[in-house]
N, C-alpha and C positions, 0 to 999 in steps of 0.2 A: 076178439081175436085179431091178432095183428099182422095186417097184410104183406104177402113176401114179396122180398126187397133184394134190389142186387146193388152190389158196390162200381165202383169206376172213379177211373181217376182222369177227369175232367181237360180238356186241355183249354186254358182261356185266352193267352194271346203269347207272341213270339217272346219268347225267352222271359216265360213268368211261369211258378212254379205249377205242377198238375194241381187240380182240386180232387181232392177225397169227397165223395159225391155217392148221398142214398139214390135210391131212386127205386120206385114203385115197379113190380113186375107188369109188361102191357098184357091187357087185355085183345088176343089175337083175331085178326079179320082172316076170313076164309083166305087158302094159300099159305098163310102164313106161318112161321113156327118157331119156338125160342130153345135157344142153345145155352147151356152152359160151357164156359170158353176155359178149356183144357190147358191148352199152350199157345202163345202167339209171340211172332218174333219183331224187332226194328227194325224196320226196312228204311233205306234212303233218303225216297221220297217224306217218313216220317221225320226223319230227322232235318233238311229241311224245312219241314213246315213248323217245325220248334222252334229253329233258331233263325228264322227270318229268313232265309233262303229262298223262299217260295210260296205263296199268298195261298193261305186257306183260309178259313172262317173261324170264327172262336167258339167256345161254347158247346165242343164238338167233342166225340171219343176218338182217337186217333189210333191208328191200329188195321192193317185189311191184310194181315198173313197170320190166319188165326184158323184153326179147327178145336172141336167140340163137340159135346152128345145132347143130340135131342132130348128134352125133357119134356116138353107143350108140343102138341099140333092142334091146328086149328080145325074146328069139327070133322069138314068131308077128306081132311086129310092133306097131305101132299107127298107129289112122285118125284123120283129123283131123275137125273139125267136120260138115266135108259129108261124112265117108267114105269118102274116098278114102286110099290107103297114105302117111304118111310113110317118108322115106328121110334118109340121113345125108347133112349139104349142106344140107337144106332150113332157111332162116330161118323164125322162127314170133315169133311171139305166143302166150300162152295165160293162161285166166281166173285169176284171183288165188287160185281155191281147187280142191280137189278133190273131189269129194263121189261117194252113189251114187246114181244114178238110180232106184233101185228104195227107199230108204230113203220112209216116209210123208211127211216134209214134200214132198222133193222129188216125189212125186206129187200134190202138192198145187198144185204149180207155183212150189213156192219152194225151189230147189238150196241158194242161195246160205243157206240157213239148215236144211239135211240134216243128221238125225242125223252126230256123227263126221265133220264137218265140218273140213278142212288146210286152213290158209291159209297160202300162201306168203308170205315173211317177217316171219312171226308167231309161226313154234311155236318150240317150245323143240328144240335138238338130242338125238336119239338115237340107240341106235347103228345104228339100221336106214336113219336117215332124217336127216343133219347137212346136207346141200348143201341146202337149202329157201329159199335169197334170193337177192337182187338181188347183194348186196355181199361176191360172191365171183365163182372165175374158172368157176365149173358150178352149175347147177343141174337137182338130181332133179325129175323129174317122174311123180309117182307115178298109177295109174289111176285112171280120174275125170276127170284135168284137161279141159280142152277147149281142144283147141288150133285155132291157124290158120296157113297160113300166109301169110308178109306177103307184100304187092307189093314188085317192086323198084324203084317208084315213090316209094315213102319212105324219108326218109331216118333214121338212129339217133335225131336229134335227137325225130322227129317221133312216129315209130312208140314210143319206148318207152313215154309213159305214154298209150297206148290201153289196154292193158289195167286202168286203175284211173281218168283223170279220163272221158275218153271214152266209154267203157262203162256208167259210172256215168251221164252225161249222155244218153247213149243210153237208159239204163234210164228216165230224171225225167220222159222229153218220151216215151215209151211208156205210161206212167202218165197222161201230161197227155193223148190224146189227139190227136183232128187239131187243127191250128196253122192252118191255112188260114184269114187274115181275121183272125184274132186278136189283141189286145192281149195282150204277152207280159210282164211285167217280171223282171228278172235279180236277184235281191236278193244283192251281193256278186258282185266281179268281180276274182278270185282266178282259177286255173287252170280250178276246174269254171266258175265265171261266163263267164270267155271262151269257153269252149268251148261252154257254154248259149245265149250270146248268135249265134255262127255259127251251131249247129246249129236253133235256133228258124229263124230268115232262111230257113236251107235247105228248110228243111219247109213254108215257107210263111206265116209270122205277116205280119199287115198290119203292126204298128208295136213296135218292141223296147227297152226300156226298160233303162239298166244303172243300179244302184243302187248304192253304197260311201261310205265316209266319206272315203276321198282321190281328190282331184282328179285325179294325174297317174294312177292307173287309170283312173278314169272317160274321158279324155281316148281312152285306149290302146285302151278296150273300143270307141270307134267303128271300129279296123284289123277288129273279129268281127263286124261286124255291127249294132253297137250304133246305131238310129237315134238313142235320145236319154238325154242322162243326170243325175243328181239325186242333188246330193248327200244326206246319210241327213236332213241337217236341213233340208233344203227338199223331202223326201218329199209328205208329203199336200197340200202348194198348190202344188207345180207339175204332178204325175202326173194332177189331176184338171180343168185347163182343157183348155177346148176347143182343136180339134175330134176328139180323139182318144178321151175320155169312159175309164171305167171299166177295170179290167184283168180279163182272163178267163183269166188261166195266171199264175201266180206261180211261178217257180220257184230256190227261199231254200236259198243254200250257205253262209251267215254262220253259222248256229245259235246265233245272238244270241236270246236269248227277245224280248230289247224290239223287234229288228227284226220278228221274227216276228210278235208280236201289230201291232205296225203295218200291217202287210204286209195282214194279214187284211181290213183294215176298206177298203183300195181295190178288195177284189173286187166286178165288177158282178150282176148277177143270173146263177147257174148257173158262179161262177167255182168256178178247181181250184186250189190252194195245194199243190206237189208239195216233201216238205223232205228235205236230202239233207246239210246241212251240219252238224245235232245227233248229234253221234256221240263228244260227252265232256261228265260231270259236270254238272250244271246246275239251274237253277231249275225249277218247272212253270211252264207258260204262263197267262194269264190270258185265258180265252177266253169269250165271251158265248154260250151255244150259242142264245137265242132270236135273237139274229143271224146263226148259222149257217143256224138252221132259216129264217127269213124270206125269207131270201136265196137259200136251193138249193146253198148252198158247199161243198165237199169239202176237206179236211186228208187230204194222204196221203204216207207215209213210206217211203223205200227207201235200205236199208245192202246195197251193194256191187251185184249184179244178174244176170242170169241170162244165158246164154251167147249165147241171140240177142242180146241188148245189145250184148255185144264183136263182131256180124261186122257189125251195125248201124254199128256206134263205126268199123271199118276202109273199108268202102266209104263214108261221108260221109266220111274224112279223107282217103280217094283221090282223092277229087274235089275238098274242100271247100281241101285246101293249094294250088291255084292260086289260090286268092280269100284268103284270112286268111296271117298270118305267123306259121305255129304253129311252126316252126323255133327265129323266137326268143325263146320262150318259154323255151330253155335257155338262161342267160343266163352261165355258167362254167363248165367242164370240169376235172375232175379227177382221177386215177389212183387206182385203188381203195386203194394203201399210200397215200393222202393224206386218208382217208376223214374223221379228224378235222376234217382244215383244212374240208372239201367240208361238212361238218355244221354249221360255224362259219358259212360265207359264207351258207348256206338259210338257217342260223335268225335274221344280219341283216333279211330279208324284201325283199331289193333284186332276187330274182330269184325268177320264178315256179318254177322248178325250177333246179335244178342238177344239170349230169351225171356219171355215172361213168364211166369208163372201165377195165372190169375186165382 
């Protein structure tokens, strides 16, 4: 009898093609449980780590905005977020890493940066543990994850990148505090920008501000919520007339430094500057701290985000996709043996994600 096998398409080094790759189903350690991958989109950071942009490992499945249905659990089972039993059949989501709860950062309140820290489609394969992305037909899910599972309110398109731009965003504006009344600005209106610019609206900001250096985003961020928008060179003289005055939440997905340092100087008294978007190679910022201190301002940084974030990130998008068009934010589908072509058209930039279909 011939053992079940799942497909994946390999990634082996910067700007060399995917490998078409069998690979033996694992055999699961308690916690654990294996998915079969429904739909998963290209995310950014993916596309830098193909085209040399940004240093990953090779040998690896690339891919960590991916949901799919339990097929395996490992004997004594596994509980999902709120603790309650998964079962095979059930669609899920789950956080992009795995970590331990008991490890000191994560009682520190920071998972996402736990000793011995898995990031799904990130590591390199081994023999214990090769199914670990998006851009294959299963993926292991080792103990630690935190899972959810999804509504069947959403749809593939919507639901896959919660677990990486949503949760993220969910994490920026838990950092920023309450929005209630607030002047909000969006700096960069990319996947996390649209989804910054809804999610701020939802929470409650008086006035939402989208920033970019092209127009037909700027144009598209008012479908999220966007009240008003400025291009990057009409920044400081339009942000600042009347009657809307000062901004009191910044929250910067460009990780441009020169944006950044602008950004800073439109906050009003007690403002929070939340950055999400420096997350490769760069200059240092040029920061005044007697301005900082004058002012009451906060600078604060979050890479990836902790698991409340993601059930945060699922009930605003249950609700929030009757109001915004995050469907089509996938703007072309592709079959996972097509993974080159699908890595071609993302890294065009004509489309905020592009999906898989493994």
């Amino acid at each position: 009898m011939t053992a079940p096998t799942a497909k994946a398409m390999v990634f082996i080094d910067a700007n060399t093609p995917f490998s078409p790759t069998i690979i033996d189903l694992p055999q699961l350690k308690e916690g654990e449980l294996l998915v079969r991958n429904h739909y998963a989109t290209i995310c950014a950071s993916d596309l830098h780590t193909f085209y040399g942009r940004r240093k990953s490992c090779g040998h690896s499945i690339l891919g960590h905005e991916i949901i799919g249905t339990i097929t395996a659990l490992a004997g004594k089972g596994v509980l999902d977020y709120f603790g309650n039993p998964l079962k095979k059949g059930d669609k899920i989501t789950w956080s992009v890493y795995a970590y331990d709860p008991q490890s000191p950062t994560s009682r520190k309140g920071f998972p996402q940066k736990s000793e011995a820290l898995y990031k799904y489609g990130h590591e390199q394969m081994n023999e214990a543990y090769k199914l670990n992305g998006g851009f294959s037909s299963h993926c292991h899910l080792r103990e630690g994850t935190t899972i959810f599972k999804l509504p069947y309110s959403l749809t593939e398109k919507e639901a896959a990148p919660l677990n990486c731009t949503h949760a993220t965003i969910a994490g920026a504006l838990r950092l920023a505090g309450n929005l209630k009344g607030k002047n909000v600005l969006v700096n960069g209106v990319g996947m996390l920008g649209l989804s910054a610019c809804a999610m701020a609206k939802e929470k409650g900001a008086a006035q939402v501000w989208a920033q970019d250096l092209h127009p037909d985003k700027l144009a598209f961020s008012k479908s999220f919520g966007a009240d008003h928008t400025i291009l990057f060179k009409d920044l400081e003289s339009k942000i600042l007339t009347k009657p809307y005055g000062k901004i009191d939440i910044i929250i910067e997905t460009s990780g441009v430094p020169e944006a950044m340092e602008k950004c800073i100087q439109l906050l009003g008294i007690g403002g929070t500057m939340i950055l999400v978007g420096a997350v490769f190679p760069q200059r240092d910022l040029l920061v005044n701290a007697e301005h900082l201190v004058r002012n009451l301002l906060t600078i604060k940084g979050l890479h990836n985000y902790i698991p409340q974030d993601l059930a945060s990130a699922i009930d605003f998008l249950s609700t929030a996709k009757r109001k915004y068009p995050f469907e089509s934010l996938v703007g072309k589908e592709f079959a996972l043996e097509e993974l080159d072509s699908a890595f071609e058209a993302g890294n065009e930039g004509r489309y905020y994600r592009v999906g898989i279909k493994p």
